[in-house]
FIDREN-709512 format. One record per residue: y, x, z of N, C-alpha, C in turn. Coordinates in steps of 0.1 Angstrom, whole numbers, plus 5000, padded with zeros to 4 digits. Example, Ala and Ser with C-alpha at 12.3 -4.5 7.8 and 13.67 -1.06 7.14 Angstrom:
BEGIN
494351325078495551235078496751325078/497851285071498951375071500051295079/
END
This chain:
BEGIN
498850095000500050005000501250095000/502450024990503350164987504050125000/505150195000506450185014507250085006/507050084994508949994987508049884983/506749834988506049704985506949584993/507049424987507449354996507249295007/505949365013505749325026506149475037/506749545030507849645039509049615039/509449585029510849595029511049415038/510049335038510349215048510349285063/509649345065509549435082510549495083/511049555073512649635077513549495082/513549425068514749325071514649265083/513349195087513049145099513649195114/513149335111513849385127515249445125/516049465112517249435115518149335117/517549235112517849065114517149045132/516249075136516049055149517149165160/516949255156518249325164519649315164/520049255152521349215149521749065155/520848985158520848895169520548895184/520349015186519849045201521749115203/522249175192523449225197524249075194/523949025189525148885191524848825206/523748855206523448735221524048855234/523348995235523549035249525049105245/525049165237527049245232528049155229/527849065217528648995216529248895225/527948825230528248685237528548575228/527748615217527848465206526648485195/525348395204524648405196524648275182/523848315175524048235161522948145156/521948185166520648095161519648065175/519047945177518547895189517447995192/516947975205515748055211514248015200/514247925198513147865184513047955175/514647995170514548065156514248185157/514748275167514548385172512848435173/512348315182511048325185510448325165/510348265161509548255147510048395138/510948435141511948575134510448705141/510548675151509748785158508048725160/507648615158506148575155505848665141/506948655130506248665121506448825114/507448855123507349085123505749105133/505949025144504649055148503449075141/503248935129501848935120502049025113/502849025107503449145098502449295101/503149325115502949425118501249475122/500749335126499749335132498549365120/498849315106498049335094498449475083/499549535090499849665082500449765092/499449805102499949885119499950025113/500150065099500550195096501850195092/502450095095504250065093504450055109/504150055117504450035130505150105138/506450075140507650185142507850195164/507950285167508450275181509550205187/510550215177512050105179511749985174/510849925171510449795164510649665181/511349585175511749495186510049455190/508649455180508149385189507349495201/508149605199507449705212508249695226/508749555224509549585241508649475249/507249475246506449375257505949435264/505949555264505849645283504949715275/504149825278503149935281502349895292/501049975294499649955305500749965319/500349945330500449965344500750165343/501950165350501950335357501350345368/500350505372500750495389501250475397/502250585391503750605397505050635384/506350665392507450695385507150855385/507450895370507851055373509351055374/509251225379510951235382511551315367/513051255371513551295356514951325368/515051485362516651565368517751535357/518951445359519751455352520351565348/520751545335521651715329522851685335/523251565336524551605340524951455350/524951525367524951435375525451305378/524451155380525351065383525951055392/527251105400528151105411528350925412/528750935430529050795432530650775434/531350685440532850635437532950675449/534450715454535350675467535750505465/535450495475536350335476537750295481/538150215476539250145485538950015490/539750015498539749855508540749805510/541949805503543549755505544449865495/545949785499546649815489546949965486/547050005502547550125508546650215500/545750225502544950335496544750335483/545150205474545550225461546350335455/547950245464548850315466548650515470/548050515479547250665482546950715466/545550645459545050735455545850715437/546550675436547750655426548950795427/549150825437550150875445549551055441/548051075448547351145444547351225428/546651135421546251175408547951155402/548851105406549851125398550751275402/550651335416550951445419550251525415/549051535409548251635402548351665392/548551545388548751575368550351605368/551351565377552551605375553151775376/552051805385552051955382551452025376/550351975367549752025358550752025347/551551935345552351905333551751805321/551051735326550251595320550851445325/552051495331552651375333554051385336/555551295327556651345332557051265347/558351345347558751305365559351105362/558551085372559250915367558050825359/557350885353556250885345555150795356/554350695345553250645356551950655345/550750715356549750715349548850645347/548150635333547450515322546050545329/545550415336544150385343543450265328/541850315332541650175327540950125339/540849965337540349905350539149795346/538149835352536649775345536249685358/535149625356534449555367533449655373/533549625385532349715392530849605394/529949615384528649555387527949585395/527649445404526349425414525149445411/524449545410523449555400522749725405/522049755395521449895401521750015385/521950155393522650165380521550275371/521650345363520750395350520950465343/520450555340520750635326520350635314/520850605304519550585293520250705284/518750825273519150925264518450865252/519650925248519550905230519351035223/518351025214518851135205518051135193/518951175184519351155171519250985171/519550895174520050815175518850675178/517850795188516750695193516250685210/516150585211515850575227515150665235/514550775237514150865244513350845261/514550825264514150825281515450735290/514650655300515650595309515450595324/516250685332516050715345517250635359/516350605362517650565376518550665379/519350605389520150685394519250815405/518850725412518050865420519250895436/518851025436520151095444521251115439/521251095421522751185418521651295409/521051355412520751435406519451445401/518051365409516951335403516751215405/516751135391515450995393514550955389/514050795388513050795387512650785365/511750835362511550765350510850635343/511550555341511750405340511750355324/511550465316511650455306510850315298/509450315299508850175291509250055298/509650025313510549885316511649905310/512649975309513449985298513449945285/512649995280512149975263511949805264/511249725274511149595275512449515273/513449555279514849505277515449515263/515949345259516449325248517649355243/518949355254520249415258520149565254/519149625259519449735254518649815237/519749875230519049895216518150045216/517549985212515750105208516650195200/517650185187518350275185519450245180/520850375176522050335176522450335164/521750395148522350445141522950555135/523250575126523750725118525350775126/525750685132527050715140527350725149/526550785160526150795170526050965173/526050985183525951175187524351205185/524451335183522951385181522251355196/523051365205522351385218523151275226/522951175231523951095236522750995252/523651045263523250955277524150895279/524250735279524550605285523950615295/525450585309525550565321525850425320/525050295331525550185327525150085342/525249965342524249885350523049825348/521949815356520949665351521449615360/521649495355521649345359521349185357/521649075363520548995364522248875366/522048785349523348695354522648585362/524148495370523448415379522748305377/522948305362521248145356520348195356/520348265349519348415348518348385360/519148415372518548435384517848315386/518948215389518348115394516748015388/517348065376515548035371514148115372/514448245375514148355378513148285391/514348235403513448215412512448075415/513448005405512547865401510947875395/510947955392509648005379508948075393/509448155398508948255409507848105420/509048045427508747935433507247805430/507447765419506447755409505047805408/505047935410503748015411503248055419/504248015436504348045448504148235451/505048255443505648455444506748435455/507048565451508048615460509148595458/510448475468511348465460512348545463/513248615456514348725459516148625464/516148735466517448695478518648685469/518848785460520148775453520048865441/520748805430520548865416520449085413/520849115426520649285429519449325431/518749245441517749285447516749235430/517249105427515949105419515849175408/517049235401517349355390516949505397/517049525406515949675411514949605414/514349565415513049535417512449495404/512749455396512549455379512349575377/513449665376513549745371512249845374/511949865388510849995391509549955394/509449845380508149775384507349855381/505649915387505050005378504449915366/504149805365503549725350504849655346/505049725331506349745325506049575319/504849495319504749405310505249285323/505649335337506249245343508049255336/508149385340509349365338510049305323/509149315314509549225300509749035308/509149015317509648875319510248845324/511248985329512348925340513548955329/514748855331515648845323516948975330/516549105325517149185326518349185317/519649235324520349275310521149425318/522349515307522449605308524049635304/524649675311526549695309526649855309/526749895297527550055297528850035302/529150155313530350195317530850355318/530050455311530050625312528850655307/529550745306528250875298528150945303/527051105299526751215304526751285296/525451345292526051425281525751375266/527151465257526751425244527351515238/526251535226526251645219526651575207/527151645197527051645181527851595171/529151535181530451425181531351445191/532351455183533851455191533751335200/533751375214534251265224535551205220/535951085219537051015224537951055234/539451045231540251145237540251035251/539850935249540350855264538850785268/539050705283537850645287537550535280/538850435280539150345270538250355257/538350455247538350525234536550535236/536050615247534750615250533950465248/534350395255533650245257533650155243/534950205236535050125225533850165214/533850325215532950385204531450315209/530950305227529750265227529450115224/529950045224530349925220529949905201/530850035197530250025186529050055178/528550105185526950205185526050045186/526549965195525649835192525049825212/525849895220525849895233526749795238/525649725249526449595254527649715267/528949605263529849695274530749585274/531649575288532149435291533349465284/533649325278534949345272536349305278/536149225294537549245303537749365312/538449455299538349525307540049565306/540649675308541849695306543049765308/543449855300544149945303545949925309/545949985321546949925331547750045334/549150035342549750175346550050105358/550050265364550650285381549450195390/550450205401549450115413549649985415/550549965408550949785407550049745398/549949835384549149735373547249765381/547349855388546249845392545749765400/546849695411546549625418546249475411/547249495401547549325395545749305386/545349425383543849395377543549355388/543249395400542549375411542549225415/543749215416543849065417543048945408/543748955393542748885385541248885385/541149035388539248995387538848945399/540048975411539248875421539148695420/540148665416540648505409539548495397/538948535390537848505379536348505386/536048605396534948645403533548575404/534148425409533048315411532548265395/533948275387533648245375532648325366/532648395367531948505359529848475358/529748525349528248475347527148605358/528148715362527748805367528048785386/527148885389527848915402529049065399/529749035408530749215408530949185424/531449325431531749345441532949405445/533549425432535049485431535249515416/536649655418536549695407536749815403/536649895388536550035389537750085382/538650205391539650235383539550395377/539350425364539650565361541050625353/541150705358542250795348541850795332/542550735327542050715313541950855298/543250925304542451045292542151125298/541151175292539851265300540251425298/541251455291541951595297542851555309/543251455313543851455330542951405335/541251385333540051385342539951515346/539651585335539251745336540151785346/541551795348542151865356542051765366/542351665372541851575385540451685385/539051675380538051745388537251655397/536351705404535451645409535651735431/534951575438534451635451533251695451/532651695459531151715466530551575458/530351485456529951405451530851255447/531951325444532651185432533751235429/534351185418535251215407536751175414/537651295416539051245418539651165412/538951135395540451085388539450935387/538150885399538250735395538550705410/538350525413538150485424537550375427/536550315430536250145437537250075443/537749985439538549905451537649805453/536649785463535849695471536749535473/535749395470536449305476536449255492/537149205496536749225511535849185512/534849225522533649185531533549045532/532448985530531548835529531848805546/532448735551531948755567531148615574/530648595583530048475590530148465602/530048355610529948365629528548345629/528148375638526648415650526648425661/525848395669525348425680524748545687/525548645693524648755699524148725708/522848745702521648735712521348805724/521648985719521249135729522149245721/522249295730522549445724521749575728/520649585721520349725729520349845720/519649975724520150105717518950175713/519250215699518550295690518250435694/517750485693517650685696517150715681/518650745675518850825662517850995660/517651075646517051175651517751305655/519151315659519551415662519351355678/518951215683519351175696520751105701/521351075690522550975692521650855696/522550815708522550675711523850565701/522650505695523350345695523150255690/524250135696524050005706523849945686/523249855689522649765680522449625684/523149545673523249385678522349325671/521649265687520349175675520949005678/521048925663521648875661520948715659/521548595658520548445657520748485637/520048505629520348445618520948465609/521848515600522848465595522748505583/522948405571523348505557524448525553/524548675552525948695552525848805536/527048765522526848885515525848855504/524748735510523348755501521948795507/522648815522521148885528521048825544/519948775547519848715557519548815567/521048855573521748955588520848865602/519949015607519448955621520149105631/520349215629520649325631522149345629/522849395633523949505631524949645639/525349685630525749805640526849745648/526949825660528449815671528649995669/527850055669528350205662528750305676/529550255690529150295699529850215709/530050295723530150225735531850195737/532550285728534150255731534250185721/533950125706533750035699533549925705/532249915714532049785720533149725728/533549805737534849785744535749755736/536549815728537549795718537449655712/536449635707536149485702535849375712/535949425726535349335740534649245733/533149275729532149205723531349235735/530549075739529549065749528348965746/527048995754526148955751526448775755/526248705743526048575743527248525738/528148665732528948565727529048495713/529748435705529848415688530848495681/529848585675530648705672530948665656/531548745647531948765637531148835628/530248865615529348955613529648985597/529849105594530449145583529649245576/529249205561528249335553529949425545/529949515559531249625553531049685537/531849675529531649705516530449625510/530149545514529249465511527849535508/527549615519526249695522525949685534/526449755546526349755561526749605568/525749555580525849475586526649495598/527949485600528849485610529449395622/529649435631530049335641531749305643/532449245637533849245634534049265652/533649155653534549125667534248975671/534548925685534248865695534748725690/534548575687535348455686535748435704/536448515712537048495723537248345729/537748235717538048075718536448015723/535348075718534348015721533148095730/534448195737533048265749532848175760/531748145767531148045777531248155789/530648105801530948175814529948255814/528848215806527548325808527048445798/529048465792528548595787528148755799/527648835792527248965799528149085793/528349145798529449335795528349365792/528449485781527549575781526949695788/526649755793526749845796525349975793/526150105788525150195784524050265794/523250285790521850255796522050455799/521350505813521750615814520650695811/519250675813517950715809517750655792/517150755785516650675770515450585770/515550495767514750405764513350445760/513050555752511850585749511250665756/512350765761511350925766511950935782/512450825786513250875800514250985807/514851095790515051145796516551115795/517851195804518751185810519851105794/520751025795521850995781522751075788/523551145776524651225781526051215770/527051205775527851215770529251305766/529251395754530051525760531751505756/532151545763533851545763534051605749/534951455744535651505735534751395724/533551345721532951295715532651135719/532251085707532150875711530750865713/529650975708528550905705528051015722/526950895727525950915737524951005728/523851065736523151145731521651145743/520551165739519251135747519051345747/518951395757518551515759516951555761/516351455755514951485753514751565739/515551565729514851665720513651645715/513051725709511551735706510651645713/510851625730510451555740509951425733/511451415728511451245729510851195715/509951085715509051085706510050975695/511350915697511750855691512650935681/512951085681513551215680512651255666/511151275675510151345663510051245653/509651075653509751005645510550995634/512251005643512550995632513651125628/513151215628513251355620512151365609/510851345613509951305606510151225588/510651085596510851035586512051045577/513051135584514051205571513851315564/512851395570512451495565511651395550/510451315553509951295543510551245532/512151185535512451105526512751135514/513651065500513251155489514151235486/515151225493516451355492515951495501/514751435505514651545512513151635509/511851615518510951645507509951565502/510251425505509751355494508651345488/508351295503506551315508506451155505/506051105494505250955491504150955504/503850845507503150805514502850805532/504150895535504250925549505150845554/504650695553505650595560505950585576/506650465578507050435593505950455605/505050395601503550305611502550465607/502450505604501650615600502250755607/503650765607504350835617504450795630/504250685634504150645646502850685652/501850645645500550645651500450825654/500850905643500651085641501851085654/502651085658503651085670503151025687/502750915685502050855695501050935703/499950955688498851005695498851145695/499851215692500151335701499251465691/499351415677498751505668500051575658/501151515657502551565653503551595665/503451695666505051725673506051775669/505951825654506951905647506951855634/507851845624507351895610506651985603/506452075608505352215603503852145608/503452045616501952015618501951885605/502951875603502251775586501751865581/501651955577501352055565499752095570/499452045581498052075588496851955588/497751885583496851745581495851755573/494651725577493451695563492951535560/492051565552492151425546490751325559/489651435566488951355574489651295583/490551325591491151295601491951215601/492751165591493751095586492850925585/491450945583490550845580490350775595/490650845609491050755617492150705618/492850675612494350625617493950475608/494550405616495150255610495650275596/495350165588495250125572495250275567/494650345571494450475557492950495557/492850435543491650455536491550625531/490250655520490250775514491150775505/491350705494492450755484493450735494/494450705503495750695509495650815515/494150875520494650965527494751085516/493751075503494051175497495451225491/495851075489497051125479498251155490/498351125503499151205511499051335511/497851375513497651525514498051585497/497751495490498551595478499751555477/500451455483501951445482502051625492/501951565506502051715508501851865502/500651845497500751995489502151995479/502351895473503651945464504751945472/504651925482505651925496506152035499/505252125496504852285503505852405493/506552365479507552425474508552385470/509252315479510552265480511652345476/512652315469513952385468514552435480/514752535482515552555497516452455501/517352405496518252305502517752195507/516552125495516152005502515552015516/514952185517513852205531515152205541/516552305538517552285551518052165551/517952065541518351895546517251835555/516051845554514751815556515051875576/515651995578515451965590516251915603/517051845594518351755599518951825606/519551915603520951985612522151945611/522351915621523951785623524951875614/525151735607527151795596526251835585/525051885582524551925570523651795559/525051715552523751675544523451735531/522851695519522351735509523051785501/524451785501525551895488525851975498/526151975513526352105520524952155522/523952155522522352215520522252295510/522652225499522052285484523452395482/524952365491525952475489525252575498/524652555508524052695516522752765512/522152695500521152755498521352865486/522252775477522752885463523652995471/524352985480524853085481524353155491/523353175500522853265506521353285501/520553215492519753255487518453245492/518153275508517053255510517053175523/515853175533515853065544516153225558/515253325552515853415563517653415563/517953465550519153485554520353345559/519953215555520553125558520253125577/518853135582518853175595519753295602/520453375595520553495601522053495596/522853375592524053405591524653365602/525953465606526853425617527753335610/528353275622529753195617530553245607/530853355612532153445600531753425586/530253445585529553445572529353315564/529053195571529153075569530653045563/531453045569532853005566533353065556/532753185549533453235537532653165523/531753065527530952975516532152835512/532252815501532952725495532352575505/533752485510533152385515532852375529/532552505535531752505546532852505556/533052405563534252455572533652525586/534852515599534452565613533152435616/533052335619532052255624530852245621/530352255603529252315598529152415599/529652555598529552685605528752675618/529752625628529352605641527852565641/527652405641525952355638525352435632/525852485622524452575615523952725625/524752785628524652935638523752895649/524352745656523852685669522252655663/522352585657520752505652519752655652/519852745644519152865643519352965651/520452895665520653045674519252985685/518952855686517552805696516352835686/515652895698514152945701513652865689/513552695692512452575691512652595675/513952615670514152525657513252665650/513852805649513252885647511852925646/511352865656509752865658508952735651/509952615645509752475639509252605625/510452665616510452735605509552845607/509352905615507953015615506852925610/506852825617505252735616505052665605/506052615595506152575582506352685572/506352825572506152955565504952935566/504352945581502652995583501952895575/502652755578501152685570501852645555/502252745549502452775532503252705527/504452685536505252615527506152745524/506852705509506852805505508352775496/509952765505510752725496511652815485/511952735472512452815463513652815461/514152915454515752945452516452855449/517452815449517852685445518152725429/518052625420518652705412519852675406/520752825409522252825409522952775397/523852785397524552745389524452815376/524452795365524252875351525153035349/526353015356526553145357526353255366/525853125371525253265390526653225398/526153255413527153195421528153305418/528753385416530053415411531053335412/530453255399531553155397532153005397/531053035411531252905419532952915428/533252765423534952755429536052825423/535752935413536852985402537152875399/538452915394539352835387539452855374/539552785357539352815347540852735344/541752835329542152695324542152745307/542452625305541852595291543452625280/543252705270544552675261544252725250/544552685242544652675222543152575219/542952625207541652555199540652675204/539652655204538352775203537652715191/536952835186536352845170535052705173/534252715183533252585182533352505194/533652535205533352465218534552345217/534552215220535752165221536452175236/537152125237537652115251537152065261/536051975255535551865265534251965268/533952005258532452115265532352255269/533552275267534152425276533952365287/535052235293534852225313533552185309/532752125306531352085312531252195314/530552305309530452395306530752455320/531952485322532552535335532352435346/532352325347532052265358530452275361/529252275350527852295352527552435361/528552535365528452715369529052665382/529752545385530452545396531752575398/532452615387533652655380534552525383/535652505384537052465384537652455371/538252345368538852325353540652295358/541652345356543252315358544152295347/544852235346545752205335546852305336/547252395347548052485348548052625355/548552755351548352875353548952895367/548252935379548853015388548053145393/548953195406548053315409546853295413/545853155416544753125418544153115405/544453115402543653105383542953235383/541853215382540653315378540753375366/540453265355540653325339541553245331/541953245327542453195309541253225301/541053065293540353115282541253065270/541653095260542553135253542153115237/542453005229541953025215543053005206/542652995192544252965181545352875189/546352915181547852855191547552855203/547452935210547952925225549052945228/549352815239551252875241551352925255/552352845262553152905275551952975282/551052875283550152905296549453015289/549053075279548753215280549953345283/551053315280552053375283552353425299/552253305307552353295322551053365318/550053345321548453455325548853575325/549653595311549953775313551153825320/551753775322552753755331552353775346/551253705349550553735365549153785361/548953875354547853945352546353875353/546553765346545353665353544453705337/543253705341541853805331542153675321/542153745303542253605296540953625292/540453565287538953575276539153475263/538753525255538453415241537053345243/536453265233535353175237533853275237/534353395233532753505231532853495245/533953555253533853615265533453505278/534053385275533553255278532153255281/531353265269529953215267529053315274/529753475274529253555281528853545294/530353515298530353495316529353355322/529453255311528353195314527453175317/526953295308525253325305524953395313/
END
């Protein structure tokens, strides 16, 4: 059978006629032909295909009915990190971070005096977020978010989703990652759980919960029945095409690629027009076929991105402005107290009930004992209960109009609840603290269970009840006696069978060569989480010498202030912790270098700035480029400026370089220092 016979050239036509209505229905928002016609459009590419399966293409609409059952998710490391938002919560901090990014660029000289700077303002989706790679203009791979820097691969539930296109076309980048949402609109849902209800499943709480839980199904042929859909809002990397000089300019091009991307969106100036979006989308909110939770503001041209720059984990030139908190009244039941794993005490309100947000609140924090006070919240009274940012369950504060005579004061408990030993409180600090240590088995638990977790080492299978029982019964006392577990012994503990116990023990064995940073997050040293871990491991290199630095030596590491210094010297100046890490060397764990940045720590926290044309790099992949080494990108020359890199027409700012003797390089010398 030739290729140019007419039962080929019907299968082409078919799944461009079937994809070109999948982009009217989920991009457009205006489909053209009923669910009926659609369905018989795709019955009959099916037969098609089914009587000539040597035409049978991978991007063919009818390959999005799932793939077999997975084990599990493999991990997929992003090339280029998904970072999370700062938020706001009022005007002021608008105002703040307006104030900010306009003092930045105004000294860079990307903005004149008087001048207000061009945001666009998107919706922030309720939903779970994703990365999907293209290349040469085909679907590839789709991974969660993860930590920011590894997640899961999700790629064949992906491929199920009709919103998203199997491929983009001849106009599209050779290499192109779509940063976006999955989400779940509110019909969507509701039938979702009607159908659910019907078959007596599981019904889900709110259109988020049921869109991640779609999403990381292991049988991809579930997730084809759940009415997923998908909102591009950023990218990662892309090769082979001039980026768009603005974020605006970005969204329009993915949009045109045939990527669903919301179209109220809108480019605003200053802190008023930012506020005044804020406003409208809160006045639309209920209306919308979506959930949102606020909304997203970025600096719109992405040469005054580059010089804004990045934190520890989020972008100066965006921001969340959160809508306020969902709140409800309840009844406090009790207050009693948690033993955290460093040994912070605290108070915890258990609560009658309430859904608050989308999630039915029985728990919330009071956070500590001069809080309590502050809010004169007491047992039995009708308190106020708020999911802060619309995540955390909070205790606003007390309805005072309706306290009864038989409320109770709190008062903090002086012995710990679990281990008996002494609660102490040190001057100068809010949080109580249990001085049992290692003692206290609510300590080992849950050190245990952050150590396992997946930012850390990411031990599958070493849950809550399984830590309890290895804690209890007096067979874990450290993190170094996991690594000693076998699989007969494990066969006495409650619900572990042989395969549960096997595949813990091989979670563990891959346990045993951890990155350095994840193993110093893993042993919970207060002030240290996972971007100050992974900064102490690239730059001292190993776990001796991270043991064996003094304060002085800590503090000259980018980031590291006096307080992390301090905790880290303290943590490794005691016997116990020391002797924790001897015992996890001995039984083979074995952690590795982190790996540094592409240019070697060098040129971590240099300062770069960018001027003329260079012969191939564009501007946009020079700073990656330098931001991927840990490098600094600036829109203007001072005596902190490390290098000038310098190509055709360079003006002032190579001038000033030589002027303060600042090292210039052209793009050879560039690629050099990279490499």
């Amino acid at each position: 059978m030739m290729s140019d016979s007419p039962e080929y050239e019907r299968i082409l036509a078919l799944r461009s006629t079937i994809e070109a209505h999948n982009r009217r229905y989920y991009v457009d928002d205006a489909p053209t032909i009923s669910d009926a016609q659609y369905d018989a459009l795709l019955r009959e590419l099916e037969a098609l295909e089914d009587k000539y399966p040597q035409w049978l293409s991978p991007d063919s609409p009818t390959q999005r009915v799932g793939a077999t059952p997975a084990a599990s998710f493999a991990s997929v490391s992003h090339s280029i990190p998904m970072l999370s938002l700062a938020n706001a919560f009022d005007a002021e901090e608008i105002h703040a971070f307006d104030k900010r990014v306009s003092d930045t660029l105004l000294a860079a000289g990307l903005l004149t005096p008087g001048g207000q700077v061009e945001y666009t303002g998107e919706y922030k989706f309720d939903g779970t977020a994703i990365s999907l790679r293209y290349e040469q203009g085909r679907l590839v791979q789709a991974a969660t978010r993860g930590d920011g820097q590894v997640g899961e691969d999700v790629t064949h539930n992906v491929r199920t989703m009709r919103s998203i296109p199997l491929s983009l076309g001849a106009e599209c980048p050779q290499v192109l990652e779509v940063r976006g949402e999955v989400l779940m609109y509110r019909a969507d849902f509701e039938a979702l759980n009607q159908a659910q209800q019907g078959r007596r499943e599981k019904i889900f709480v709110n259109p988020r919960n049921a869109a991640a839980g779609s999403l990381r199904q292991l049988d991809p042929r579930i997730t084809a029945q759940r009415p997923l859909r998908f909102m591009a809002y950023g990218w990662g990397e892309w090769q082979g095409k001039a980026v768009p000089p603005t974020q605006m300019g970005v969204l329009d091009a993915l949009m045109q690629m045939g990527l669903p991307v919301n179209t109220d969106r809108r480019v605003v100036r200053g802190a008023q027009g930012l506020l005044d979006f804020y406003l409208a989308a809160q006045a639309k909110r209920n209306a919308l076929p979506f959930d949102i939770d606020g909304v997203v503001f970025k600096v719109n041209a992405l040469q005054a991105q580059q010089v804004l720059g990045f934190v520890a984990r989020a972008p100066r030139f965006a921001i969340a402005h959160k809508f306020p908190a969902q709140e409800e009244m309840t009844r406090l039941l009790d207050i009693e107290v948690q033993v955290g794993r460093t040994g912070a005490i605290t108070p915890v309100a258990r609560l009658k009930p309430v859904f608050v947000g989308g999630v039915t609140v029985t728990n919330a924090t009071l956070h500590n004992e001069d809080e309590i006070k502050r809010k004169d919240v007491r047992i039995g009274d009708t308190v106020i209960v708020r999911r802060a940012g619309d995540v955390i369950p909070e205790v606003v504060g007390a309805v005072t109009e309706l306290r009864g005579p038989d409320t109770q004061a709190f008062v903090m408990p002086t012995r710990c609840p679990i281990c008996d030993s002494a609660i102490v409180r040190l001057e100068g600090e809010a949080i109580s603290r249990c001085t049992g240590g290692l003692y206290c088995s609510a300590q080992r638990k849950q050190s245990l269970l952050h150590a396992a977790g997946r930012k850390a080492l990411d031990i599958e299978g070493l849950g809550e009840k399984l830590v309890e029982q290895l804690v209890d019964s007096g067979r874990i006392t450290s993190l170094a006696d996991l690594f000693t577990l076998r699989v007969e012994e494990l066969l006495n503990y409650e619900r572990m069978g042989r395969k549960s116990a096997e595949n813990l023990i091989a979670a563990l064995d891959e346990a045993r060569r951890p990155k350095l940073g994840r193993l110093l997050f893993a042993l919970g040293i207060r002030h240290v989480g996972e971007t100050t871990a992974r900064d102490l491991a690239r730059c001292l290199g190993s776990m001796q010498a991270v043991m064996q630095a003094d304060e002085a030596s800590l503090l000259t590491i980018p980031d590291v202030g006096p307080v992390v210094a301090d905790s880290v010297a303290r943590f490794f100046a005691e016997p116990h912790n020391r002797e924790i890490v001897a015992k996890l060397l001995a039984a083979g764990v074995e952690p590795q270098a982190e790996a540094a940045p592409q240019g070697g720590q060098a040129l971590a926290g240099k300062t770069f700035v960018l001027t003329g044309t260079l012969p191939t790099l564009t501007r946009d992949e020079a700073t990656r480029r330098i931001l991927a080494v840990g490098g600094k990108v600036s829109g203007s020359v001072s005596g902190k400026t490390a290098y000038v890199v310098a190509g055709e027409e360079a003006g002032s700012k190579l001038v000033k370089a030589q002027q303060l003797g600042v090292p210039i390089l052209d793009e050879e010398g560039l690629l050099a220092l990279l490499a």
